[in-house]
C-alpha positions, 0 to 999 in steps of 0.5 A, a space after each residue: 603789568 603782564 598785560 604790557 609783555 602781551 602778545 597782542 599789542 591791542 592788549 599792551 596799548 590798553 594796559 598803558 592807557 589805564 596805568 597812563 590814567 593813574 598817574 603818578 600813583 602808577 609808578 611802579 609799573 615804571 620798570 614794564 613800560 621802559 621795557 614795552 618801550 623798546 618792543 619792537 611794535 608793529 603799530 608805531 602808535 603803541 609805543 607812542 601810548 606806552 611813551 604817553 603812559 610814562 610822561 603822565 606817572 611821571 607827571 610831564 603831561 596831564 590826563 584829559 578828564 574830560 575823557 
């Protein structure tokens, strides 16, 4: 969950892709990714990962397994 305070906002983004792909089982990094989410992101395109992230372990939206 440290990798969702990184610096490098690359970084934060592919910690929330992977906790997004574990689902619901990934609930207790909840807590970090409300907190990623309000980083101010240079790319808005990091924080709509991290906002993706939290739908799916909340189970709002399913992951693609075709990916």
């Amino acid at each position: 969950m440290d990798a969702l305070e990184d610096d490098n906002e690359l970084i934060c983004w592919i910690a929330a892709d992977f906790l997004a792909q574990i689902g619901p089982e990934a609930r207790v990094a909840m807590l970090a990714l409300q907190r990623a989410q309000r980083r101010p992101f240079k790319s808005g395109l990091i924080r709509k990962g991290v906002v993706l992230a939290i739908e799916r372990i909340n189970g709002q939206t399913k992951v693609d397994e075709t990916d």
